[in-house]
TIRO-2110 file (N, C-alpha, C; in Angstrom, 1 decimal):
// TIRO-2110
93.7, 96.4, 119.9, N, 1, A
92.5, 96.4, 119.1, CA, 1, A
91.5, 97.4, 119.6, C, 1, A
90.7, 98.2, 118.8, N, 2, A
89.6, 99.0, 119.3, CA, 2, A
89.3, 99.3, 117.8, C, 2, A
88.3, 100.4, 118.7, N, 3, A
86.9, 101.2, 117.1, CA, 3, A
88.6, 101.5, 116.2, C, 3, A
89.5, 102.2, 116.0, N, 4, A
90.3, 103.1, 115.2, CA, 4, A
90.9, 102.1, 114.8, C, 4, A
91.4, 100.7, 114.7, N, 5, A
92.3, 99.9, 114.7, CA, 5, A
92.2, 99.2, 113.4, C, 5, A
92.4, 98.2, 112.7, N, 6, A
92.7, 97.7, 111.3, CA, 6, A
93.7, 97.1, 111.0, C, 6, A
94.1, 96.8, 109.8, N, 7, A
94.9, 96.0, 109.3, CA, 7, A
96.4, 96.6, 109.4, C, 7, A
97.1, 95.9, 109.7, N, 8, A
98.5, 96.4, 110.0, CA, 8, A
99.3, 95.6, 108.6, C, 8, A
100.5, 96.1, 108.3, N, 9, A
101.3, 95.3, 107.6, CA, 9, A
102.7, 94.9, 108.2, C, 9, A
103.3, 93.9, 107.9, N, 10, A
104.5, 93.7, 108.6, CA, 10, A
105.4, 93.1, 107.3, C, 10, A
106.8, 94.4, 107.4, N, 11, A
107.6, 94.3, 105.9, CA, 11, A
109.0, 93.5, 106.6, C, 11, A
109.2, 92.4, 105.8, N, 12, A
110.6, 91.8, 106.5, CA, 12, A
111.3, 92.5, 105.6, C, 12, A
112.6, 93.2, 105.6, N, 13, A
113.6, 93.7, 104.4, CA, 13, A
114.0, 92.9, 103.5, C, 13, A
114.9, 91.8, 104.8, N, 14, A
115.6, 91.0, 104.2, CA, 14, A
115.1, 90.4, 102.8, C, 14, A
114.3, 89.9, 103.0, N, 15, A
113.2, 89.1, 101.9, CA, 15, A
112.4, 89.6, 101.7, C, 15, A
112.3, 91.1, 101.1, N, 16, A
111.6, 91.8, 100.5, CA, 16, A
110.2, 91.3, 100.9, C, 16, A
109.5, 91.0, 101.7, N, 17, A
108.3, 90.1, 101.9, CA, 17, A
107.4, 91.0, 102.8, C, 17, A
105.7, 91.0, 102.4, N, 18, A
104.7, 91.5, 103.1, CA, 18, A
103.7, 90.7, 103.5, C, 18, A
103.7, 90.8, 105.3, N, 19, A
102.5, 90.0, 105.4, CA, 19, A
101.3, 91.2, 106.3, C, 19, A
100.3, 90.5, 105.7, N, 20, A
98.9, 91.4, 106.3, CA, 20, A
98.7, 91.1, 107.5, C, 20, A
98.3, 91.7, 108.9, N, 21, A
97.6, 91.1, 110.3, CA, 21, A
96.3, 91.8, 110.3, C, 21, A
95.1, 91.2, 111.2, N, 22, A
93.9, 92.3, 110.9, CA, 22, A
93.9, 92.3, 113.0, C, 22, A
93.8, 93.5, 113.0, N, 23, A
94.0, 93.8, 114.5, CA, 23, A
92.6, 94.6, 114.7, C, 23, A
91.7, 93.5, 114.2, N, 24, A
89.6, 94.1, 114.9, CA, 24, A
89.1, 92.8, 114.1, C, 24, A
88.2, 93.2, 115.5, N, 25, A
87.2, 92.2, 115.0, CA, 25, A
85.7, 92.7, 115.7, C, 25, A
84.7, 91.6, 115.5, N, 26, A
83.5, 92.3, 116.1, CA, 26, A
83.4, 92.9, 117.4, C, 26, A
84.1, 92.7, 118.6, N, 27, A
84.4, 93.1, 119.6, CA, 27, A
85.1, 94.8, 119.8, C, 27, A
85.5, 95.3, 118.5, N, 28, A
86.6, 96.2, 118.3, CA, 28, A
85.7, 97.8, 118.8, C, 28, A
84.6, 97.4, 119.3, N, 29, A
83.8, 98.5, 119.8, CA, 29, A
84.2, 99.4, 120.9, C, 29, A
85.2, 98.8, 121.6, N, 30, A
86.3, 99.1, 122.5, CA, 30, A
87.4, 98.4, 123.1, C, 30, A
88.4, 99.6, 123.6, N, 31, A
89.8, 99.5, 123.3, CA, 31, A
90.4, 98.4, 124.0, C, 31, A
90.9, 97.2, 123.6, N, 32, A
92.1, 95.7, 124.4, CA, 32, A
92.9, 96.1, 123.3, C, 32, A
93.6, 94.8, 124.6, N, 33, A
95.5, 94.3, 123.6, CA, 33, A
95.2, 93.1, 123.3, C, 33, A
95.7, 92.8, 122.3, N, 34, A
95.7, 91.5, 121.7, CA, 34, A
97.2, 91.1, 121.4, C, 34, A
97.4, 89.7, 120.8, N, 35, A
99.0, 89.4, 120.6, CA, 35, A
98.9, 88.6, 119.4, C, 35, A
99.7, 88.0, 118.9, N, 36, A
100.0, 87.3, 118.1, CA, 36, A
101.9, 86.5, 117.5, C, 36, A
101.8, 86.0, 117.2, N, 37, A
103.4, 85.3, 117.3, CA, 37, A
103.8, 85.0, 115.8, C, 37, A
104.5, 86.0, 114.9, N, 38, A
105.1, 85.4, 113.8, CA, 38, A
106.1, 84.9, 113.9, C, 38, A
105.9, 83.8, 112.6, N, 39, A
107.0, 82.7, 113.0, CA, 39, A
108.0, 82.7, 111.2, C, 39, A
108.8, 82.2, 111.3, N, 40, A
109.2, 81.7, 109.8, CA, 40, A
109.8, 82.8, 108.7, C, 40, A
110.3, 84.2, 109.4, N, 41, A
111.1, 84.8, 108.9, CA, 41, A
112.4, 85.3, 109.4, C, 41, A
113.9, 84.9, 109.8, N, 42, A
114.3, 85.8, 110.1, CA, 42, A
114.7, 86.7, 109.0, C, 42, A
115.0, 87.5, 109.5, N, 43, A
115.4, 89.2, 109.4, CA, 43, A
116.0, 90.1, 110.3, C, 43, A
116.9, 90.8, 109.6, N, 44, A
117.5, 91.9, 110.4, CA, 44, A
117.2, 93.0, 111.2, C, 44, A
115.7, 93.2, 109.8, N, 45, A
115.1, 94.6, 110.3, CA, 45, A
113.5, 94.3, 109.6, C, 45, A
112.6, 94.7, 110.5, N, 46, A
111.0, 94.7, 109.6, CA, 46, A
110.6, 96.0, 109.8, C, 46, A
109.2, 96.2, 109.5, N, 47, A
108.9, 97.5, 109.7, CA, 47, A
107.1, 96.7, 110.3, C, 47, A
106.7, 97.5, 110.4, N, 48, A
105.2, 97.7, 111.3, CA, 48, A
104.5, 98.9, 110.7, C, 48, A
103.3, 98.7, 110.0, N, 49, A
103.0, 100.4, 109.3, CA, 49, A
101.2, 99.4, 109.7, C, 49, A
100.6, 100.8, 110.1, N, 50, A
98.9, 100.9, 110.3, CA, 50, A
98.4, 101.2, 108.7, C, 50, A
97.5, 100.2, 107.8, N, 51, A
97.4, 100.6, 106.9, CA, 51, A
96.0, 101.5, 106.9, C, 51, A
95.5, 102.3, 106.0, N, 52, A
94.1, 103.1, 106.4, CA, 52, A
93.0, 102.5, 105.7, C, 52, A
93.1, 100.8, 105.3, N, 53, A
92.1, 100.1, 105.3, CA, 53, A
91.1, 100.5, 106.0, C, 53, A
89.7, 100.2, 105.7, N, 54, A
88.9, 100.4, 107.1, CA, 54, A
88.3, 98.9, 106.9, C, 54, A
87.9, 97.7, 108.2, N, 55, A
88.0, 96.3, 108.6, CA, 55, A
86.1, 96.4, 108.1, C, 55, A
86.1, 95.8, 106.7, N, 56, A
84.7, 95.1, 106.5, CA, 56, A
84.0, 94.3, 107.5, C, 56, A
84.1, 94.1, 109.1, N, 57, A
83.9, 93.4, 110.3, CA, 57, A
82.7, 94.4, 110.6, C, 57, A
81.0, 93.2, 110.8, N, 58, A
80.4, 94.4, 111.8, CA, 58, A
80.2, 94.2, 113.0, C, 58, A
80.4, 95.5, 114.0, N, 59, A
80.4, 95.2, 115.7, CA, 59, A
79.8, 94.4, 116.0, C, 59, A
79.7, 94.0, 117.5, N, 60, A
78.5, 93.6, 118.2, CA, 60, A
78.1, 94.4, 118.6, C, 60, A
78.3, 95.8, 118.7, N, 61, A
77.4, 96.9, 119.4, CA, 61, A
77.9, 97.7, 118.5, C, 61, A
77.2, 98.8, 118.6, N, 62, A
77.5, 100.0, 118.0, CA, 62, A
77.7, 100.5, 116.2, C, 62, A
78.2, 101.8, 116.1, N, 63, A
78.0, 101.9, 114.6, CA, 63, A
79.8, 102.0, 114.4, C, 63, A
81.1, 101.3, 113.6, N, 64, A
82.4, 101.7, 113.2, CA, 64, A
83.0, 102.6, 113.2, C, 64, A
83.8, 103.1, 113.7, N, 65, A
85.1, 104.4, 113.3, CA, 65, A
84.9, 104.5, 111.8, C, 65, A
84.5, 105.4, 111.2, N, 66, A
84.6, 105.5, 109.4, CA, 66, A
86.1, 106.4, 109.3, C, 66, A
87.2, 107.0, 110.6, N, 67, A
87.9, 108.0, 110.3, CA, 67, A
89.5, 106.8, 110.1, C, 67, A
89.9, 108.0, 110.4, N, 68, A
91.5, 107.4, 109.9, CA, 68, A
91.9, 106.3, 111.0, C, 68, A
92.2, 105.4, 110.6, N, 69, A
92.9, 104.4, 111.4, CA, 69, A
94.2, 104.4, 112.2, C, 69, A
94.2, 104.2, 113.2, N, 70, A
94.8, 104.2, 114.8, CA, 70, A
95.1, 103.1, 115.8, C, 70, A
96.6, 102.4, 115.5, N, 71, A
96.8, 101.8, 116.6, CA, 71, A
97.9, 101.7, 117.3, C, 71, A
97.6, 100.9, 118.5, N, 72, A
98.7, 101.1, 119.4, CA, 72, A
99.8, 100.0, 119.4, C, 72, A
100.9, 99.6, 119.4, N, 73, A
102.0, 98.8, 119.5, CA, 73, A
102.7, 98.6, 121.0, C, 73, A
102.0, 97.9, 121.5, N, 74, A
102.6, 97.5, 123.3, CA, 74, A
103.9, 97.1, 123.2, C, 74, A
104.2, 96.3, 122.5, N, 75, A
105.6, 95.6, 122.7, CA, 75, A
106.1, 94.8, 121.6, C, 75, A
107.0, 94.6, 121.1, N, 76, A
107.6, 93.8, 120.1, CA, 76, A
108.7, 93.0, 120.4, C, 76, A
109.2, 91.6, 120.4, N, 77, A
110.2, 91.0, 120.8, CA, 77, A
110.8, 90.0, 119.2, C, 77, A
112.2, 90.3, 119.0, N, 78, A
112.8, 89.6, 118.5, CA, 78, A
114.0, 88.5, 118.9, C, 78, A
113.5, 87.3, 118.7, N, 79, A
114.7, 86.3, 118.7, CA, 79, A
115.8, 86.2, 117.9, C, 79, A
116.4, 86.4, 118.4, N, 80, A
117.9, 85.3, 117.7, CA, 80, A
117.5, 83.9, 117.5, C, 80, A
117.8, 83.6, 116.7, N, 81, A
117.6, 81.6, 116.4, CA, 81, A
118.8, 81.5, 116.1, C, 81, A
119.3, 80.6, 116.7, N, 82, A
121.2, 80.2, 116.6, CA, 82, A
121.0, 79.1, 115.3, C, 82, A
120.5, 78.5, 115.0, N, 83, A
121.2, 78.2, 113.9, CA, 83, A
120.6, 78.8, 113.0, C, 83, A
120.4, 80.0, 112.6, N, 84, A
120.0, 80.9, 111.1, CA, 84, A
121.0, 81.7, 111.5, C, 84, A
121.9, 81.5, 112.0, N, 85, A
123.0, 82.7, 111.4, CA, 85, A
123.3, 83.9, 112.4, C, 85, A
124.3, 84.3, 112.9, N, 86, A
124.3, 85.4, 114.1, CA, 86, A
123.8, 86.8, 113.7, C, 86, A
123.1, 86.7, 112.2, N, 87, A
122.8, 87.9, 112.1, CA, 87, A
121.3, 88.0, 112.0, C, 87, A
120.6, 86.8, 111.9, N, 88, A
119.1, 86.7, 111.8, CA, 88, A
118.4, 86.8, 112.7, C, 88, A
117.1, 87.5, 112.8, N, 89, A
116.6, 87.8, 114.1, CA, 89, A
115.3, 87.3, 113.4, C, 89, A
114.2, 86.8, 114.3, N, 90, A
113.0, 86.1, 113.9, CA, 90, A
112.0, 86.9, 114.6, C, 90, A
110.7, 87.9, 114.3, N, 91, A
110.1, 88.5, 115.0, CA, 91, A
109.0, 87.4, 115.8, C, 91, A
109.2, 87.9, 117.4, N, 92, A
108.4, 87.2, 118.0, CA, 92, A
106.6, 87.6, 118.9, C, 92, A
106.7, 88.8, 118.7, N, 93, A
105.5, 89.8, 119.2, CA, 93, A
105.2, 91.1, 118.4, C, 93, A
108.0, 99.0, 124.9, N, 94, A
107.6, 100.2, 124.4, CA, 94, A
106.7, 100.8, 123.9, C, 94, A
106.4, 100.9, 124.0, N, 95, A
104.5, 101.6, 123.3, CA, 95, A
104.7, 102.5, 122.1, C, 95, A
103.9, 102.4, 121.2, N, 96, A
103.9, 103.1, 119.8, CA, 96, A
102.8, 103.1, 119.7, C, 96, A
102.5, 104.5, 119.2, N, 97, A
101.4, 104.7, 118.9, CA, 97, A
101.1, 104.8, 116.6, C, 97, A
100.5, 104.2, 115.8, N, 98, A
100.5, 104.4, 114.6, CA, 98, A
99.8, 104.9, 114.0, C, 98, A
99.5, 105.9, 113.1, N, 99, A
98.8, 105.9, 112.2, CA, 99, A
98.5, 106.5, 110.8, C, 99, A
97.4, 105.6, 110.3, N, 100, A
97.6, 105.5, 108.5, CA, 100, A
97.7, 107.2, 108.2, C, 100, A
98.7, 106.6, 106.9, N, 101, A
99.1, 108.2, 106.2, CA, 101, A
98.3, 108.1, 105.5, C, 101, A
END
């Protein structure tokens, strides 16, 4: 999370399905990691895309990033869950860097 950061989207294939995360908040005046744990889809394959939203959130300090949105991806972990199937993987969390087209 920091000033460049914003709404991320996360696309499961399998189930054609989109969910929003917001990665700022008032604090986003400078740069942390934050985490979070989705639950309740497996899937094969998702995707992760930086959308170029800009976060209606106002700081506690300072004036917002009004430029293109920017963030970073520390790590991503997927489970296997044995009973959905040997081919279903459940996202649970390399560095990536993203940003909005």
């Amino acid at each position: 999370m920091g000033p460049k950061t914003g709404w991320l989207r996360l696309a499961f294939h399998d189930f054609r399905q989109k969910r929003k995360r917001l990665a700022y908040d008032k604090k986003s005046y400078y740069r942390r990691y934050s985490y979070w744990f989705e639950r309740g889809l497996p899937s094969n394959s998702f995707t992760i895309a930086q959308l170029s939203d800009i976060p209606d959130i106002a700081l506690d300090k300072g004036t917002g990033w009004a430029g293109p949105r920017q963030g970073n991806i520390l790590g991503v972990m997927a489970v296997r869950q044995p009973d959905e199937g040997d081919d279903a993987m459940t996202l649970a969390g390399g560095s990536q860097s993203v940003t909005a087209a």
